[in-house]
TIBA-758720 format. One record per residue (C-alpha): residue number from 1; residue in one letter; x, y, z. Coordinates in pm, whole numbers. Layout:
// TIBA-758720
{NUM A {X Y Z}}
...
END
This chain:
// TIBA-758720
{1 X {308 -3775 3565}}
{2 X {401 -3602 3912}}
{3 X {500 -3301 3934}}
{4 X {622 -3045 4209}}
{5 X {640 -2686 4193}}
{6 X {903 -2458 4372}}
{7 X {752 -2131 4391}}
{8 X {704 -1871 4645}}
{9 X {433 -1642 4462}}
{10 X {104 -1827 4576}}
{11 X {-46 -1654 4294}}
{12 X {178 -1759 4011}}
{13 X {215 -2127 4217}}
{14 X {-167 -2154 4174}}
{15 X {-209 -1998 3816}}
{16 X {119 -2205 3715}}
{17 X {-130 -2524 3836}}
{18 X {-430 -2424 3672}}
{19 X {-256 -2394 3337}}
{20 X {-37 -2751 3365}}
{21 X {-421 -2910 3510}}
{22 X {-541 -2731 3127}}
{23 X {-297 -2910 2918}}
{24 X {-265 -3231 3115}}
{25 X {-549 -3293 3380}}
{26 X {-406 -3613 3488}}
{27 X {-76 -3476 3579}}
{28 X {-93 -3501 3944}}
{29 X {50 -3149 4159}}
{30 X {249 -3315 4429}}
{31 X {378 -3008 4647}}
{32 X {407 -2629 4603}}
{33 X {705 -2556 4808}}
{34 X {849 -2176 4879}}
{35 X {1167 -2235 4982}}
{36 X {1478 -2361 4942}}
{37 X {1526 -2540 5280}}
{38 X {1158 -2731 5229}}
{39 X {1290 -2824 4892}}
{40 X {1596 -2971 4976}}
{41 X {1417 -3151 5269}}
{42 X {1118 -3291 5025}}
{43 X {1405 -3414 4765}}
{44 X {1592 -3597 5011}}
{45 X {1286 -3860 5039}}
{46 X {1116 -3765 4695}}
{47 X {1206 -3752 4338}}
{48 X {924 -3641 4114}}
{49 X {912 -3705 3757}}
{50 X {933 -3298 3650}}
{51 X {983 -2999 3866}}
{52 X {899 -2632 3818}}
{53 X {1122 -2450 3959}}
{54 X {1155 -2053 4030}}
{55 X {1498 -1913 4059}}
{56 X {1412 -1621 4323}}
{57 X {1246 -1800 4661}}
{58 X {1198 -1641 4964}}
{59 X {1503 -1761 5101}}
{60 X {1738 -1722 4842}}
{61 X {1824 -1865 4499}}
{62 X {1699 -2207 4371}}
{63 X {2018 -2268 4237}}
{64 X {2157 -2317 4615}}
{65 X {1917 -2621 4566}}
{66 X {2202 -2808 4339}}
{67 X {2439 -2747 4625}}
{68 X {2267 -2980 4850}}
{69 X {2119 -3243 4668}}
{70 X {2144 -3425 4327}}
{71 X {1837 -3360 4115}}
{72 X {1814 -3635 3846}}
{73 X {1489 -3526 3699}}
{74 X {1423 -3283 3427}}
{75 X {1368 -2928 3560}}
{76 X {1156 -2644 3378}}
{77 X {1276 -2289 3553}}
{78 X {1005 -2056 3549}}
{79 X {1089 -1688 3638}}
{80 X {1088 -1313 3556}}
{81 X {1471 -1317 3489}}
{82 X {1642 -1335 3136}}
{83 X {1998 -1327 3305}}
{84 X {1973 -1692 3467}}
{85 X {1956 -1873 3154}}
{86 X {2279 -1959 3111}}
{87 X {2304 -2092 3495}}
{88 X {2021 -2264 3452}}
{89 X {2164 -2464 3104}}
{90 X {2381 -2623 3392}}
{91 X {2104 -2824 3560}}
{92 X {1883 -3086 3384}}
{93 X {1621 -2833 3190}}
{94 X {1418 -2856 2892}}
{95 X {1257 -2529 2931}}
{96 X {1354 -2176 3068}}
{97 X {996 -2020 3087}}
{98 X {994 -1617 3160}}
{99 X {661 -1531 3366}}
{100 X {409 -1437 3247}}
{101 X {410 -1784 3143}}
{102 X {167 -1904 2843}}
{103 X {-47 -2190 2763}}
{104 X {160 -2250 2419}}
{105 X {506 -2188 2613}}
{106 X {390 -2501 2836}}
{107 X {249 -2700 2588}}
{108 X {646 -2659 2401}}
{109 X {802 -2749 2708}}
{110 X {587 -3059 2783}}
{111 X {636 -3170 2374}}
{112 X {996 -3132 2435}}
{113 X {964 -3330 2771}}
{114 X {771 -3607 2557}}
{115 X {993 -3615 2264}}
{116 X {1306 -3683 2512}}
{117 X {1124 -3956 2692}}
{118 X {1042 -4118 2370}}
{119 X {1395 -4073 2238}}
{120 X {1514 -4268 2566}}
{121 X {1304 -4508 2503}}
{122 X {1372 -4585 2147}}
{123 X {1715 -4610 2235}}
{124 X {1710 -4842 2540}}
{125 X {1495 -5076 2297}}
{126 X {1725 -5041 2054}}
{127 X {2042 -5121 2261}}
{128 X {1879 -5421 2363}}
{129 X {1780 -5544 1989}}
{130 X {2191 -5442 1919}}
{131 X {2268 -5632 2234}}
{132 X {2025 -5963 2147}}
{133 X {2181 -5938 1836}}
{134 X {2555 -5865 1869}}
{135 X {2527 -5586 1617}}
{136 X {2759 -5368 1767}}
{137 X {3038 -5325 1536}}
{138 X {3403 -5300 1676}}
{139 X {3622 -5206 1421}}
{140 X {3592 -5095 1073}}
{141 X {3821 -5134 746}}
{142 X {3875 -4824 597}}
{143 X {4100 -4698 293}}
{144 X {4448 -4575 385}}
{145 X {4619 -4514 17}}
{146 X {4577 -4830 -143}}
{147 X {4496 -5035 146}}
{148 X {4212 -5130 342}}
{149 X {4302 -5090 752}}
{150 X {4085 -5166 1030}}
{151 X {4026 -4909 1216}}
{152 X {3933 -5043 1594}}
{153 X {3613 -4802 1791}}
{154 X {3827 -4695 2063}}
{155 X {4041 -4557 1818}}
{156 X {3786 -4311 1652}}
{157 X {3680 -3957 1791}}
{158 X {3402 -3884 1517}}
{159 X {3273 -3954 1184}}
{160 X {3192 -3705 922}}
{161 X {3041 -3631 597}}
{162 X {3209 -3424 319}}
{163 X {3141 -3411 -41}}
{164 X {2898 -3702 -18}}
{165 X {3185 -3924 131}}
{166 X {3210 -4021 441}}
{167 X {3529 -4000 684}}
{168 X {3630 -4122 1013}}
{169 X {3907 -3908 1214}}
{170 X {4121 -4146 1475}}
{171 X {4274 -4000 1763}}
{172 X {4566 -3935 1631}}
{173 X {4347 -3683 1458}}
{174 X {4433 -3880 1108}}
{175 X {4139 -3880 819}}
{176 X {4022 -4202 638}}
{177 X {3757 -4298 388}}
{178 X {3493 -4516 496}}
{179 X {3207 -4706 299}}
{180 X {2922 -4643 517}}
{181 X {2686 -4400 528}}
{182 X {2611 -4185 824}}
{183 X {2268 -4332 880}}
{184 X {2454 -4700 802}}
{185 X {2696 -4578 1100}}
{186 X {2361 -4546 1251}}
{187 X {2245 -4857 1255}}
{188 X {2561 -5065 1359}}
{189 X {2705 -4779 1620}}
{190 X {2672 -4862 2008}}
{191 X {2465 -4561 2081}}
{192 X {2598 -4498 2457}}
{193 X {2923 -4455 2256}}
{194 X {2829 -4242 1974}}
{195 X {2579 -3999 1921}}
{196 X {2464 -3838 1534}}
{197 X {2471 -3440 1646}}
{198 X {2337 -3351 1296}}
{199 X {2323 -3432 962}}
{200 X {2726 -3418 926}}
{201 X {2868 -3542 1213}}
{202 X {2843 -3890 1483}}
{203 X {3117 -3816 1771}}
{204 X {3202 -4035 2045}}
{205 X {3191 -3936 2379}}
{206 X {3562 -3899 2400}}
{207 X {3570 -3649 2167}}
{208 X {3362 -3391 2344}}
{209 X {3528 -3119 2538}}
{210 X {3288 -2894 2641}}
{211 X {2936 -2782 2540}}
{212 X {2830 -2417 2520}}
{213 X {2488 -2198 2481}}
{214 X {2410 -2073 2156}}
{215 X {2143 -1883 2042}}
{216 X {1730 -1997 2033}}
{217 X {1787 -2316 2248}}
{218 X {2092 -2457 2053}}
{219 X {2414 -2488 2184}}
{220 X {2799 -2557 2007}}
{221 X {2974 -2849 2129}}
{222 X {3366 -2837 2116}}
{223 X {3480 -3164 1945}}
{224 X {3832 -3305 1996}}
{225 X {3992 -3245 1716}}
{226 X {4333 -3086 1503}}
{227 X {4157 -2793 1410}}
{228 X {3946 -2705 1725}}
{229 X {3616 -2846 1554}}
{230 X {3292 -2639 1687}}
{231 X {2979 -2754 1582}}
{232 X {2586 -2606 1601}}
{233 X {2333 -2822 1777}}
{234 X {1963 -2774 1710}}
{235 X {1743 -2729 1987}}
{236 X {1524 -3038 1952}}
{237 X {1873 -3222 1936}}
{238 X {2006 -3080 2257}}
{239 X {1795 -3204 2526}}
{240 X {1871 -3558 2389}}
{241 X {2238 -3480 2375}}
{242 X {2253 -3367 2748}}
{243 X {2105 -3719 2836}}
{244 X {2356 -3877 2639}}
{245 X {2646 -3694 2811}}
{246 X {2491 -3756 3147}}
END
């Protein structure tokens, strides 16, 4: 893995390096840069795969960073500031690390890194097994009185469990019964279109309005709905649903 660090404390740059060398010594230290022009510059030409970024350089805020240049990588801020964290849920983090920063707070962030990568993975072999084998469903009968219907994907904003049944909700914001389980939905659901937030709910991307912090590393996501549907993330699940979004 290469990694660059945005930092203009040479102590904390070089202690910040000694500690990722101690969890990972094959991670290989690309740059320490100070400021924001010299970052900007380096990310023109070069994308690492993880940056550690501080939010106070000597020329300004990091965040002016984003203003010049798209940064497609995951970012871990590292600073001395609580009050950024909500700024920084903007960019493409996975960890907000308050100095002094810890062997065990790095280790988290890297786990986190790894368990996203992994995630990605999974699911870019498992859209191409779906693609192979044309298991993408595209429309689904489900019970409307005493009639079955079928219910077409671009027509449905989520699915949803209640009382050990399972429902879909069209656009029209209209509730019917369907047969399969939410890990069943799982399995024949094109996962670019849908994605399981927890263990009651698989939206489609359609359906999401906005997505805001919550507490510990979660965050709610607003979910089109009739009755302005809000629903917890986890932490673990958030990272993954910020890729999916993106």
């Amino acid at each position: 893995m290469e990694v660059l660090i945005i930092e203009d404390e040479p102590v904390s740059a070089q202690e910040l390096e000694i500690l990722i060398k101690s969890i990972n010594s094959s991670i290989n230290v690309l740059e320490v840069l100070d400021t924001i022009e010299s970052s900007v510059k380096y990310l023109r030409i070069n994308m690492p795969d993880l940056i550690f970024l501080d939010i106070e350089l000597a020329d300004g805020s990091s965040f002016e960073i984003f203003n010049e240049i798209e940064v497609s990588c995951p970012i871990i801020f590292t600073t001395a500031y609580d009050e950024h964290a909500l700024k920084a849920f903007d960019q493409n983090s996975i960890a907000y690390l308050l100095k002094p920063i810890t062997k065990p707070k790095l280790e988290h962030s890297f786990d986190v890194l790894r368990r996203m990568k992994m995630a990605v993975l999974k699911s870019e072999v498992y859209k191409q097994l779906l693609h192979t084998e044309n298991r993408y469903k595209e429309s689904f009968l489900v019970k409307f009185g005493n009639s079955l219907i079928p219910l077409s994907v671009p027509e449905i904003l989520y699915f949803m469990s209640e009382d050990n049944l399972v429902f879909v909700v069209n656009k029209n914001f209209k509730k019917y019964l369907c047969s399969l389980t939410l890990s069943d939905l799982e399995e024949v659901l094109n996962p670019e279109l849908f994605f399981r937030i927890n263990r009651q709910y698989i939206i489609h991307k359609q359906a999401v309005i906005a997505l805001k912090p919550h507490v510990k590393g979660q965050v709610n996501i607003n979910v089109l709905s009739a009755d302005q549907l809000e629903v917890v993330v986890s932490r673990l699940k958030t990272p993954h649903l910020k890729a999916w979004l993106s």
